[in-house]
C-alpha positions in Angstrom: 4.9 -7.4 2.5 7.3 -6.7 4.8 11.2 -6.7 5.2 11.9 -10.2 6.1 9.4 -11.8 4.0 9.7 -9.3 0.9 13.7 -10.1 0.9 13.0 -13.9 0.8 10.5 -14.0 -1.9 13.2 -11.2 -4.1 16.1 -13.9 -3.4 13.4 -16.8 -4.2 13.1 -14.8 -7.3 16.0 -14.5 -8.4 17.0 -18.1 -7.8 18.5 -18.4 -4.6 17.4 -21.4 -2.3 16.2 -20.3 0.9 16.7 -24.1 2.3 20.3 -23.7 2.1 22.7 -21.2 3.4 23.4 -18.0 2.2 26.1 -15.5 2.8 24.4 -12.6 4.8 25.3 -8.8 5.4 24.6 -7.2 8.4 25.0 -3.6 8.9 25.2 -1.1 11.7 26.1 2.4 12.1 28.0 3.2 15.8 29.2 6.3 17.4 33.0 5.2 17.7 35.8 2.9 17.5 34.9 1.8 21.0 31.1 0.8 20.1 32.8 -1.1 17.1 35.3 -3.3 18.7 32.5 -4.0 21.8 29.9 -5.2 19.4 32.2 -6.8 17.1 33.4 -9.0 20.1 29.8 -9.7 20.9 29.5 -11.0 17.1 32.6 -12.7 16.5 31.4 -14.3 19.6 28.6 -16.1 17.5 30.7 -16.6 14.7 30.4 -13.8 12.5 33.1 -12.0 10.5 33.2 -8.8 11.4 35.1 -5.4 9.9 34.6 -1.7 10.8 35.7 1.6 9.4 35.1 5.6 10.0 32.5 7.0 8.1 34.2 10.0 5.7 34.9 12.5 8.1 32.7 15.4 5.8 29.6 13.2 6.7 30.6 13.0 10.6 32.2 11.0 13.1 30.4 7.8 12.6 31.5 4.3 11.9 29.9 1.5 9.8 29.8 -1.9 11.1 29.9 -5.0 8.8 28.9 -8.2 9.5 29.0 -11.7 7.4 27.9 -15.3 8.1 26.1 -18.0 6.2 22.7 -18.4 7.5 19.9 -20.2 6.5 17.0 -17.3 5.8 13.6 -17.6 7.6 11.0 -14.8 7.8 10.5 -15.3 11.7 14.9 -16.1 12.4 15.4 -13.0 10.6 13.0 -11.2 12.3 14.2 -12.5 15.3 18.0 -11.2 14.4 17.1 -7.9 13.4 15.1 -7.5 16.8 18.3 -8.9 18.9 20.8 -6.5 16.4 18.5 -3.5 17.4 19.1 -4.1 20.4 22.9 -4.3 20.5 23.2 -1.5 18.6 21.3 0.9 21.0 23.3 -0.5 23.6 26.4 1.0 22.2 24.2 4.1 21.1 24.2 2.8 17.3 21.4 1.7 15.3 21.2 -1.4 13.4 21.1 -0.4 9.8 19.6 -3.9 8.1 20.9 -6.7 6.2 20.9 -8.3 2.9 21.7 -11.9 1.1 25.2 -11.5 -0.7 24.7 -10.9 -4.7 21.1 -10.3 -4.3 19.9 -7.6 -6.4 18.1 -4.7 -4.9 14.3 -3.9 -6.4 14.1 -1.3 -8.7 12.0 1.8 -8.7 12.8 2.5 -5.2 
């Protein structure tokens, strides 16, 4: 099983309704400040909150992009998003670092 679908049938497990909206994470890692406000602008566009920060300095001179909205989860929408956030993120020479339903657990073991 595979992202999308493995991340609905964990939130189906642990009770969450995939009929109804749920508050989603996104999460991107971008070269600078500039990438940041660019793609943030593109998101708050479609109605996401959006925040950014610099990575600790020791680990480089990244940032970390954070994205929120309530969505309604579908295998083929999400795998639709994460192809679209993919691609804004190499377009400010970032990488789209994946999502995750707020207050869902991660599995164990891994």
């Amino acid at each position: 099983m595979r992202g999308a679908a493995r991340t609905g049938t964990n939130l189906r497990a642990q009770g969450g309704e995939l009929f109804r909206p749920q508050e989603v994470d996104f999460f991107f890692d971008l070269p600078d400040a500039g990438a940041c406000q660019r793609l943030a602008a593109t998101l708050g566009a479609r109605e996401f909150a959006v925040d950014f920060r610099r990575v600790d300095a020791e680990v480089g001179d990244r940032y970390t992009l954070h994205a929120r909205k309530a969505i309604r989860i579908s295998v083929t929408e999400m795998q639709e998003t994460t192809r679209q956030f993919r691609e804004l993120a190499t377009q400010q020479q970032g990488r789209y670092d994946g999502w995750a339903a707020s207050g869902m657990m991660r599995p164990s073991g891994r």
